[in-house]
Backbone as CSV, one residue per row, in Angstrom:
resi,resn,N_x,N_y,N_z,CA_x,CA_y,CA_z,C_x,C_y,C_z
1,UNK,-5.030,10.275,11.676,-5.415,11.214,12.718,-4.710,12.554,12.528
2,UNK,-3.725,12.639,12.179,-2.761,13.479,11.960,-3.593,14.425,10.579
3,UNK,-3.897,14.050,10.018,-4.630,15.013,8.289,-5.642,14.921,9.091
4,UNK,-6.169,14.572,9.781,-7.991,14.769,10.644,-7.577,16.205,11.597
5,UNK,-6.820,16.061,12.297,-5.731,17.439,12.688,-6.048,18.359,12.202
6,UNK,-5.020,18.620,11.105,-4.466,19.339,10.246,-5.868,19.727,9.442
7,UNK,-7.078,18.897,8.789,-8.272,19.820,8.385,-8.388,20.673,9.238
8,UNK,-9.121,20.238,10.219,-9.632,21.354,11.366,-8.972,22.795,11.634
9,UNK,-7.702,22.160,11.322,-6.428,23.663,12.320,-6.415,24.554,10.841
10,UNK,-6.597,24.267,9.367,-6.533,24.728,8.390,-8.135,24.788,7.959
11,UNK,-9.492,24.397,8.308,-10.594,24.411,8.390,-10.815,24.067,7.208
12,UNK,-10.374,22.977,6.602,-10.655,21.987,5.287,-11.914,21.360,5.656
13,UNK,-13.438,21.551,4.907,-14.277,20.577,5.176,-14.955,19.819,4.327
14,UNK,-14.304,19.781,3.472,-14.549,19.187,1.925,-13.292,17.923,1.888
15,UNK,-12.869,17.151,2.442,-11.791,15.898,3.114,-12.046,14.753,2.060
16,UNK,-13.738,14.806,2.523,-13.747,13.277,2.292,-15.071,13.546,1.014
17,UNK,-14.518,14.582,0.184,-16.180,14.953,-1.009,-15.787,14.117,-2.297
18,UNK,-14.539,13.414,-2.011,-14.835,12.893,-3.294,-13.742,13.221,-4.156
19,UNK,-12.310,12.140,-4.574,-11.374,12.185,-5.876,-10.211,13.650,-4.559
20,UNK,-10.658,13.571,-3.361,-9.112,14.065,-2.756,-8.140,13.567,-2.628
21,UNK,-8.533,11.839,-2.764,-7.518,10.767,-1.810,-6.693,10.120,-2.756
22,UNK,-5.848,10.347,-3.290,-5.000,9.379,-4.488,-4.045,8.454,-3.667
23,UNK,-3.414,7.635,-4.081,-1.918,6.656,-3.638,-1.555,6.183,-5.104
24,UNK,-0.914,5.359,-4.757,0.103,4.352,-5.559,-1.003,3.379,-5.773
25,UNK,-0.522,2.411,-6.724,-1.651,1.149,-7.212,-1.249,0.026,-6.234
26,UNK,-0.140,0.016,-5.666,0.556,-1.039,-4.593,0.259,-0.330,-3.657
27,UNK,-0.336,0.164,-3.562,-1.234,0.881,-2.022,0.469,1.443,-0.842
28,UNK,1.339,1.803,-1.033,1.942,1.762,-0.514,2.727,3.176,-0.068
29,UNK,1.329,4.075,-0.713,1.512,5.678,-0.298,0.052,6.285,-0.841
30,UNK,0.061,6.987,-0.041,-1.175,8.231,-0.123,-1.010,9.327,-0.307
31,UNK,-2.019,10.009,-1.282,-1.460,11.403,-1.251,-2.892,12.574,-1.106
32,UNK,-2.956,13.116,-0.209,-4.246,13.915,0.012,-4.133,15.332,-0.382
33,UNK,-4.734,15.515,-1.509,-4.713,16.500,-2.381,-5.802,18.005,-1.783
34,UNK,-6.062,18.740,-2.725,-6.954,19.519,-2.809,-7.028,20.352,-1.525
35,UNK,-6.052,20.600,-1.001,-6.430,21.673,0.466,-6.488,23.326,0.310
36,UNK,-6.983,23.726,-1.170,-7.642,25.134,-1.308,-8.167,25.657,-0.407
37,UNK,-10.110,24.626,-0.453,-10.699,25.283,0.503,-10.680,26.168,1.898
38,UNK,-9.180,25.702,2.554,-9.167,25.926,3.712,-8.554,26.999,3.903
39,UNK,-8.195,27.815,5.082,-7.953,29.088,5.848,-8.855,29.844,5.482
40,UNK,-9.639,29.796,6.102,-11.048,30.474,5.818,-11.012,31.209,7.137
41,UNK,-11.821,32.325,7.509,-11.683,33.366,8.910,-12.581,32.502,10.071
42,UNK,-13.224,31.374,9.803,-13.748,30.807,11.074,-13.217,30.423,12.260
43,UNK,-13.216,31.214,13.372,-12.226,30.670,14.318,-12.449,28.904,15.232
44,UNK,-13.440,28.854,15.075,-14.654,27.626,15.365,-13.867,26.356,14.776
45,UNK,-13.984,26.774,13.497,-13.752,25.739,12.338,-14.984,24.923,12.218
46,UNK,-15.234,24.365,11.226,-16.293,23.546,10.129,-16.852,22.538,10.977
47,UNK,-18.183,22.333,11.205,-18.724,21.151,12.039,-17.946,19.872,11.084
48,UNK,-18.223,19.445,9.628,-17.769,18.797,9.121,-16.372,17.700,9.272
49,UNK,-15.366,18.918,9.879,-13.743,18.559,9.716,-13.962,18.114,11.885
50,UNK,-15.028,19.652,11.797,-14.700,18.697,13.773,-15.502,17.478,13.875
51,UNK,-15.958,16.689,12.835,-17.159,15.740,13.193,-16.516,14.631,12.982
52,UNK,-15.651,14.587,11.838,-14.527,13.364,11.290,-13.389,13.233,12.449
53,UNK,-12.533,14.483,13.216,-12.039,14.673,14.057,-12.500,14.123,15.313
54,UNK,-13.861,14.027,15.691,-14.254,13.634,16.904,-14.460,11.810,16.857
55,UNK,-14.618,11.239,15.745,-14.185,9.537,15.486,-12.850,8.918,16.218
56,UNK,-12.078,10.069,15.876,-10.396,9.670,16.497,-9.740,9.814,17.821
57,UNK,-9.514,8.721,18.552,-8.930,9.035,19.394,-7.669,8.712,19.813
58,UNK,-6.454,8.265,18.796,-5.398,7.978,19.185,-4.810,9.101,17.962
59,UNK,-3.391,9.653,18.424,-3.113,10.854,17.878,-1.216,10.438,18.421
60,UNK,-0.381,11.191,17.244,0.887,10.782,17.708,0.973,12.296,18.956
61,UNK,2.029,11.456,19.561,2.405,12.277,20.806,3.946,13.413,20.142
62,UNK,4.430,12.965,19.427,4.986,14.423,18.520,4.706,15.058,18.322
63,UNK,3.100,15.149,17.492,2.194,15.989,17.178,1.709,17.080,18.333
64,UNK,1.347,16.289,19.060,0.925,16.839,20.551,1.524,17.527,20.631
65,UNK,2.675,17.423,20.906,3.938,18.455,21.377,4.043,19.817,20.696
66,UNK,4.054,18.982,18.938,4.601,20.303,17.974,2.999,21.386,18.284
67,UNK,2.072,20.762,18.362,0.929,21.809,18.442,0.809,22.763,19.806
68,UNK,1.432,22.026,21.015,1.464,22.719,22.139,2.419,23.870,21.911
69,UNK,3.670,23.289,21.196,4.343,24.404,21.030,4.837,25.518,19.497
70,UNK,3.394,25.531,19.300,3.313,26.304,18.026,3.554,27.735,18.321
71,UNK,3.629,28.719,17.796,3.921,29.927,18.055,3.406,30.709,16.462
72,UNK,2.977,32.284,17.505,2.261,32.714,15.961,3.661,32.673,15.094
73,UNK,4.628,33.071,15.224,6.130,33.332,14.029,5.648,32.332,13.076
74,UNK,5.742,31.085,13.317,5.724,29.732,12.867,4.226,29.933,11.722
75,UNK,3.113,30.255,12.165,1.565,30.873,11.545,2.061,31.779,10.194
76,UNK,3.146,32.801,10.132,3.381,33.680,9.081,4.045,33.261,7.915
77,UNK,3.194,32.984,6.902,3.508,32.352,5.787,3.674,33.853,4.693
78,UNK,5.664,34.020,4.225,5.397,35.202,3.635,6.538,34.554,2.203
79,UNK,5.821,34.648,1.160,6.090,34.455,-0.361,7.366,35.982,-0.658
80,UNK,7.964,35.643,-1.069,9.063,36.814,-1.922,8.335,37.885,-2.625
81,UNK,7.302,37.643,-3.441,6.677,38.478,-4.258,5.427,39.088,-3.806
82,UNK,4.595,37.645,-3.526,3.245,38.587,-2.875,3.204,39.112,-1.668
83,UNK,4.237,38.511,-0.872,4.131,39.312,0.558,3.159,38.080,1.319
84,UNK,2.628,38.168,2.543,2.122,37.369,3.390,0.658,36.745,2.760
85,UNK,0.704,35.045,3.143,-0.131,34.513,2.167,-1.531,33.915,3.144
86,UNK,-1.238,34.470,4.357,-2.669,34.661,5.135,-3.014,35.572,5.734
87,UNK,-3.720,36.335,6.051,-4.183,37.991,6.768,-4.109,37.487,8.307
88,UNK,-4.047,38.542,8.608,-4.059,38.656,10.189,-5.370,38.241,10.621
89,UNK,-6.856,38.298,10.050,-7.814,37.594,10.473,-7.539,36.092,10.497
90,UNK,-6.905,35.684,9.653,-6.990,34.470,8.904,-6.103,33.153,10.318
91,UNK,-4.771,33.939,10.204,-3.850,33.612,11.188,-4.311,33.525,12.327
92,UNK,-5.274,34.711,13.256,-5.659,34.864,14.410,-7.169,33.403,14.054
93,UNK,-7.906,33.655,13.245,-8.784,31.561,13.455,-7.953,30.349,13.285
94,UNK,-6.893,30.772,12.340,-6.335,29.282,12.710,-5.805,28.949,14.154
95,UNK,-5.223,30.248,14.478,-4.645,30.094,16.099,-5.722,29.612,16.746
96,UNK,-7.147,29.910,16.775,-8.181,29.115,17.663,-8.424,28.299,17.166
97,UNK,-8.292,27.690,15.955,-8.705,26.538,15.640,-7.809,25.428,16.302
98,UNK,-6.328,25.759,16.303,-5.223,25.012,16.782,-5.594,25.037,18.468
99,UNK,-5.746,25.905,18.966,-6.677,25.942,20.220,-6.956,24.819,20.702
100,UNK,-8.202,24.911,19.985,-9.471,24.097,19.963,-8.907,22.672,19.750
101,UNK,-8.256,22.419,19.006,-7.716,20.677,18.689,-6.700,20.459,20.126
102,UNK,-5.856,21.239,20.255,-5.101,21.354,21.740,-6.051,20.475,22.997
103,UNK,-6.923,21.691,22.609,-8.063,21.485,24.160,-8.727,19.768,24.008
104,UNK,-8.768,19.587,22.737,-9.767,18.335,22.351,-9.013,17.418,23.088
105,UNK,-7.552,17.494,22.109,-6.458,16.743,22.700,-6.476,16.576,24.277
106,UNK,-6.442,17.252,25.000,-6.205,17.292,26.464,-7.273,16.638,27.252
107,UNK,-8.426,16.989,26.307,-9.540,16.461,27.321,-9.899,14.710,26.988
108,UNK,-9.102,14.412,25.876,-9.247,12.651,25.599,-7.993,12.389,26.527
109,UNK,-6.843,12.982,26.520,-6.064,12.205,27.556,-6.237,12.553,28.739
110,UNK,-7.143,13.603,29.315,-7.618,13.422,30.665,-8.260,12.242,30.737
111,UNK,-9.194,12.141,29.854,-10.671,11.036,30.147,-9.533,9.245,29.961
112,UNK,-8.909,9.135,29.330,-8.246,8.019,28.710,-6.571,7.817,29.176
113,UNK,-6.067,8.751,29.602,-4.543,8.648,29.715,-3.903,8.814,28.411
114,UNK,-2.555,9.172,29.117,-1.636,9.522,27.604,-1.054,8.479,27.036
115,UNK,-1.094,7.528,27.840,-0.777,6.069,26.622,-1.323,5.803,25.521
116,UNK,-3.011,5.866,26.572,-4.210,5.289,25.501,-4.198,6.396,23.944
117,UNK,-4.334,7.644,24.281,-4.812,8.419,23.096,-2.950,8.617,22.157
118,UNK,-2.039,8.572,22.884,-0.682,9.056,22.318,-0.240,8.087,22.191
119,UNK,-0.796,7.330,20.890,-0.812,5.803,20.285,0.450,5.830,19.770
120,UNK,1.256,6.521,19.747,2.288,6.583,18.404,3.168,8.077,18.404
121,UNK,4.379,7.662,17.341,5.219,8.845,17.182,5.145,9.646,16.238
């Protein structure tokens, strides 16, 4: 639930296209590759990433938190050399995209309670 998240708020909608998903042969780690596609200027974000997103309804309650209390500072990703590695368009859709998962969030633990959907840490 947590990488179902994290597409949306980064507007990854290419998740599940195929050779993203690697682990271990003892199945005993995962590793989800390929997140190019995303930060794209859609403030909406991708029917795709919100469609896989809308399957889930238990979500850790850490998460919850860290997203309630995100702040743009935290959004400014700045490299030594190139200088800032998302534009101010870019930053201002992810902020609605993070929004938007917020709001999702709120409205399953209205409908369900915060036990039911804040399955976990």
């Amino acid at each position: 639930s947590t990488l179902l998240l994290f597409d949306v708020i980064q507007n990854n909608s290419d998740r599940f296209s195929g050779g993203n998903i690697l682990g271990f042969r003892d199945t005993s780690r995962l590793f989800f590759i390929d997140n190019a596609f995303g930060f794209q200027t859609d403030p909406l974000g991708h029917k795709r990433a919100l469609g896989y997103l809308s399957r889930c309804q238990k979500f850790s309650h850490k998460l919850w938190t860290d997203l309630q209390l995100l702040r743009d500072a935290e959004l400014t990703f700045d490299d030594p050399v190139y200088g800032p590695l998302l534009s101010a368009e870019e930053i201002r859709a992810l902020r609605s995209r993070r929004d938007r998962v917020v709001r999702y969030l709120g409205q399953l633990i209205h409908s369900h309670g915060q036990d039911a959907v804040l399955a976990f840490n």
